[in-house]
N, C-alpha and C positions, 0 to 999 in steps of 0.2 A: 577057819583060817583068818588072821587079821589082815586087815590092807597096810602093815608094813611089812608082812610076811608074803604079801601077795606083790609087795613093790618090789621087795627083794627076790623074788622068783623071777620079774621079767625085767628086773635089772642086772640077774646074768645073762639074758638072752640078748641082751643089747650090748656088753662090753666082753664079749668074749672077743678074742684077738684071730686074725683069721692067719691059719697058717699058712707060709708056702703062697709063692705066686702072689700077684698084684693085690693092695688094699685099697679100698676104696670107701671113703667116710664122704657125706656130706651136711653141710646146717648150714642154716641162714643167723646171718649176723645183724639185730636191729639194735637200736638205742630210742635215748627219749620220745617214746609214744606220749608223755602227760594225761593218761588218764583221768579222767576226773576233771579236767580243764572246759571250763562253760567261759568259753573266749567270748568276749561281749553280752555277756550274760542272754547267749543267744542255744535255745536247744537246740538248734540244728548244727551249729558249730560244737558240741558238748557232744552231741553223734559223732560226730566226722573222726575224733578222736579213738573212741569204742569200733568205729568199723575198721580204722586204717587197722587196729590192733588184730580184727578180724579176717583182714584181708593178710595180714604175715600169718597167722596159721592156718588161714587156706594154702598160702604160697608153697609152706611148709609142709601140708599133707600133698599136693601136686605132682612137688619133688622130691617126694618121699625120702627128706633129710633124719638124718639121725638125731640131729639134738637143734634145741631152738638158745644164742645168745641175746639176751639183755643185758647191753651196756651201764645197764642205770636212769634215771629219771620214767620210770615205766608207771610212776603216775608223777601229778604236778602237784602236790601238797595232801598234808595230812584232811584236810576237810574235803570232803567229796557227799556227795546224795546218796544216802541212802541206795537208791533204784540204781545207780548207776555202779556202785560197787555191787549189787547184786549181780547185771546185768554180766559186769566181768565174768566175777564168781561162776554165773551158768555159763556161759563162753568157754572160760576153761575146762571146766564138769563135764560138758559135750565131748569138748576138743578129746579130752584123755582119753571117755568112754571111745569116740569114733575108734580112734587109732588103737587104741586097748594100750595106752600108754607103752608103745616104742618110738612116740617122739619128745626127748626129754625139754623142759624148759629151763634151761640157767641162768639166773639171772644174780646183779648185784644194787646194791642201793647206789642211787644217784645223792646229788644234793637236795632236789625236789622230794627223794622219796619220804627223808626226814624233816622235812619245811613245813611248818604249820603258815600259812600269810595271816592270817589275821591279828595276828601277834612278831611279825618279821622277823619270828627269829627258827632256830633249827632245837631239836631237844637232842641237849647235850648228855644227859642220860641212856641216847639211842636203846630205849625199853620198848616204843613203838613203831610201824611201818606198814603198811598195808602187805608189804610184798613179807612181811614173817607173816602176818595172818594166811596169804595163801600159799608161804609153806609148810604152817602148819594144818592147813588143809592135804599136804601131798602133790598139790597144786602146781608145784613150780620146785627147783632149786635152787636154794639160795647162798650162796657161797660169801663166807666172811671168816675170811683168814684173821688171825689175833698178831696183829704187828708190834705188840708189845713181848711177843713169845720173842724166843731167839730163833735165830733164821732155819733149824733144822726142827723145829717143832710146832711152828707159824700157820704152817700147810698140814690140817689135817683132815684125814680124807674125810668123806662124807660121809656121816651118817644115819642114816632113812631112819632109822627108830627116835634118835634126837631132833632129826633136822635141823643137824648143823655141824659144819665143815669149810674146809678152805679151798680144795679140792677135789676132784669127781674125774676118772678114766672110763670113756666111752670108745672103746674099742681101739685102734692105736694112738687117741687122742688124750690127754691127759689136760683139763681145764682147772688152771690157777685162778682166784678171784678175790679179791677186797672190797671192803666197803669204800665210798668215797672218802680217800684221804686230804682233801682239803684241796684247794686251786692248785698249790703249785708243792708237787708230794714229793720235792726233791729228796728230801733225808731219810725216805724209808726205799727209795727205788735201790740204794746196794742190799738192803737186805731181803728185799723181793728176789733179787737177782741168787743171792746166796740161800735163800729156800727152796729157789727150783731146783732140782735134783738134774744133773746136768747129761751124763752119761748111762739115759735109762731107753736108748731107742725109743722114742715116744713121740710122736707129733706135738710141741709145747702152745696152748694157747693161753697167755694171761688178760684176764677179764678187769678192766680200768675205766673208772668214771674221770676225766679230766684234758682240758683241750691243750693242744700243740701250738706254742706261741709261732706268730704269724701268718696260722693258718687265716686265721679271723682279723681283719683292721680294729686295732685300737681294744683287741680281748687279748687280758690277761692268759697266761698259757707257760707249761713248762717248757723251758730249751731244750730245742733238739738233742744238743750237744748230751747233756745231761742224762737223756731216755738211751741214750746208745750201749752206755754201760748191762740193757739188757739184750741185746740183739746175740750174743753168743749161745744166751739160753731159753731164748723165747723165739717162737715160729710164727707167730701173728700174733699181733699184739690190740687185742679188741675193744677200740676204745667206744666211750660214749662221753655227750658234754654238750661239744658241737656242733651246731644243730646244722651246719654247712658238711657235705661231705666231701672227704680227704684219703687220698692212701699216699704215704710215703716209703719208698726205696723198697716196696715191697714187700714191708713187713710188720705195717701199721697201717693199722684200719678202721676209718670213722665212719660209718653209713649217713650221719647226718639224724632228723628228725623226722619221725615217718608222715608226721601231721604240721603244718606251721601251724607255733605258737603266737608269733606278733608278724607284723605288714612284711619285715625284712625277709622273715625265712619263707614268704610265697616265691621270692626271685631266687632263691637257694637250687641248688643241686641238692637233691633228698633221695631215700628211700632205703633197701635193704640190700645185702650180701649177699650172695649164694654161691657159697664155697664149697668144691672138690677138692680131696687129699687123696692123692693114691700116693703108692709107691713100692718097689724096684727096688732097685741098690738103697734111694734115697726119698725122703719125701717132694712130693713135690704140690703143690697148688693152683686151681685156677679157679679164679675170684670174676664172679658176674655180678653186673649192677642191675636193680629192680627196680623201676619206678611204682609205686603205689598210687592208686587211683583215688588221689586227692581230690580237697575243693581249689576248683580256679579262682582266680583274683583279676580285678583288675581296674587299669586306674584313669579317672578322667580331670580331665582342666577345664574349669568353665572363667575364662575373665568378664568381669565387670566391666565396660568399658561408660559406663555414667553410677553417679554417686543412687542409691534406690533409698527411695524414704518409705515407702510402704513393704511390708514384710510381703504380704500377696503378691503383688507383683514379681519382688525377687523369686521368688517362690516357684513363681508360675515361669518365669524366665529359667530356672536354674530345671523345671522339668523337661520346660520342649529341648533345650540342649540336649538336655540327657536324652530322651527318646529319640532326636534325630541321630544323635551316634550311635544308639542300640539299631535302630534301622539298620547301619552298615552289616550288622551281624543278624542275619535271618533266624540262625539256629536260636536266637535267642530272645524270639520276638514273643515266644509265650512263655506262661507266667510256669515256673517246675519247682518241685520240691528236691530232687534230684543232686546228687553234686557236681553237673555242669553247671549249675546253676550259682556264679560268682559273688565273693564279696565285691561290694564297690570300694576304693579310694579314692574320694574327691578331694580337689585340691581347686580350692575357690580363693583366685587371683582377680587384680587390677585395682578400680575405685573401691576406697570402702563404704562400706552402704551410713547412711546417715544414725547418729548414734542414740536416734528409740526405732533402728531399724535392726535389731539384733540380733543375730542368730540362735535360735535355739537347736539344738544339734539332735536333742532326743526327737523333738518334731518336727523337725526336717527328715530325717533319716524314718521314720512313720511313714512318711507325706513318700519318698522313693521307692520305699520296700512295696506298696500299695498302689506305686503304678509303671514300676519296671521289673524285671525278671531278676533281682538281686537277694540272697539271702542279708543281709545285713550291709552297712556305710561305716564309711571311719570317714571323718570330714575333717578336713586340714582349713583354716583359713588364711592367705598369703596375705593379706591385703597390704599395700602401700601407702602413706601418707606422705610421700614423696609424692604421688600422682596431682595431690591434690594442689600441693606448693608450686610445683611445675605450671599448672591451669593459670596460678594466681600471679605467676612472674611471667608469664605470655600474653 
């Protein structure tokens, strides 16, 4: 028997429709994981990525959900290590074997999935993607509706011997999905809307990489107003993009990013969904939020209060501050590999230090990691030369 004979065996046992009396479906809803992201060119932050991705399909075999969504960005660029896309690779291998594949993975391409950075741009050819390589492992689903079809032939369903479709029914759930249609995907959302099949009793959920202007200060984002034109056909609406999490009017849903990518999204609201559908006369849903056991962060001020002409001394000053503040926190007085174990952000204010007295940021952040319990620094310098003009008019 082949493994798409074998997928298709235990993908009737997964969407067969239950008759009669209460339904009851559940999945978790994640987005941007960035796999492949070596934040600070630091391997411990390059882990943190790979296990948050590990900890949603623990969450997911716990709760024993039906099917797993990815919103998009489910790695950070087409360059990734080797070992580290391996490590995926076994991760899901496992995953499927554990469960013997009855928990499905959905997933759609973000902006990241097609971004190569070393060249800043995206391949507009869309020929590669990590996330086709593991679904043409069997690995995952990956739904890419063709919005160049006309809206009754755009959505077509999945199929396990191609691996590839637009849509997949998982018991009274029926999942819509696109690739990322650009930031702001106003002029294809009426024909999203006129694809979905409207009058089929089906739980409706469509799969979308793009954020909700105002969610975010100062991020781009579609209008509300605009996304509404699909709320008569659509039942959650699962976005990814965001790395902040958001639900609106109840019927739009951004979990956020399960790992922060840059300083901003450690003060974020993050994590994932875990969503119940039953239903009765009518559907109905209840939406739980999951924190994922991130890495902590966190941030300190150290002001100058004299101009330092010797780099050691600064050096030596900028460490006893830090260690008397780490005092305040016990749990954090030895040295762990661990992910309590916080990045630091300095933020080094007041005189600035005399100018052959210069920061060097890579061996300063050495000089911290090697005698406070921090995996990694990001060091801001404030300094004022207002301080200094002040001294000289007094």
């Amino acid at each position: 028997m082949t493994s798409a004979n074998r997928t298709n065996i235990q993908l009737d046992n997964i969407v067969k429709v239950q008759k009669g009396g209460t339904s009851l479906t559940k999945f978790i809803h994640a987005s941007d994981i960035h796999l492949g992201s070596h934040q600070y060119r630091n391997e411990d932050r390059a882990n943190d990525f790979i296990s948050a991705f590990e900890e949603i399909l623990a969450t997911s075999v716990l709760h024993q959900v039906d099917f797993i969504l990815l919103g998009g960005d489910v790695f950070t660029s087409l360059e990734m290590l080797p070992g580290k896309l391996t490590r995926v690779v076994n991760l899901l291998n496992n995953f499927k074997n554990e469960t013997e594949n009855r928990i499905l993975i959905v997933a759609i391409e973000g902006n990241h999935d097609i971004r190569k950075f070393s060249r800043g741009q995206r391949f507009k050819q869309r020929g590669q993607s990590w996330l086709k390589l593991l679904a043409s492992l069997g690995l995952i689903i990956l739904l890419d509706a063709d919005v160049e079809l006309p809206p009754d032939e755009m959505f077509k369903e999945y199929d396990f011997k191609t691996r590839k479709g637009g849509k997949i029914r998982i018991k009274d759930v029926i999942i819509y999905g696109t690739r990322y249609l650009g930031q702001n995907p106003v002029e294809y959302l009426l024909k999203l809307k006129d694809g979905i099949e409207k009058d089929d009793d089906l739980f409706h959920i469509l799969l979308q990489h793009f954020g909700i202007k105002g969610q975010m200060e100062q991020v781009p984002g579609v209008n509300y107003r605009r996304i509404q034109i699909l709320k008569n056909r659509v039942n959650y609406l699962a976005l990814g993009h965001f790395h902040l999490q958001f639900i609106l009017d109840d019927w739009i849903f951004n979990p956020g990013s399960s790992e922060a990518s840059c300083s901003s999204d450690f003060s974020f609201k993050r994590g994932v969904f875990l969503v119940t559908i039953t239903k009765n006369d009518s559907y109905t849903k209840c939406v739980n939020k999951i924190r994922l056991t991130n890495r902590t962060s966190r941030w300190e001020h150290i002001y100058f209060k004299t101009e330092f002409r010797k780099k050691e001394k600064m050096y030596e000053y900028i460490i006893q501050k830090l260690k008397k503040s780490f005092d305040l926190d016990k749990n954090l007085n030895k040295k762990s590999s661990n992910i309590q174990t916080p990045v630091l952000f300095l933020v080094l204010k007041g005189k600035k230090p005399f100018y052959r007295c210069k920061i060097d940021k890579k061996e300063l952040t050495q000089i911290i990691c090697e005698n406070l319990p921090v995996v990694d620094v990001r060091i801001y310098q404030k300094f004022s030369d207002f301080l200094k003009t002040l001294d000289t008019f007094i």
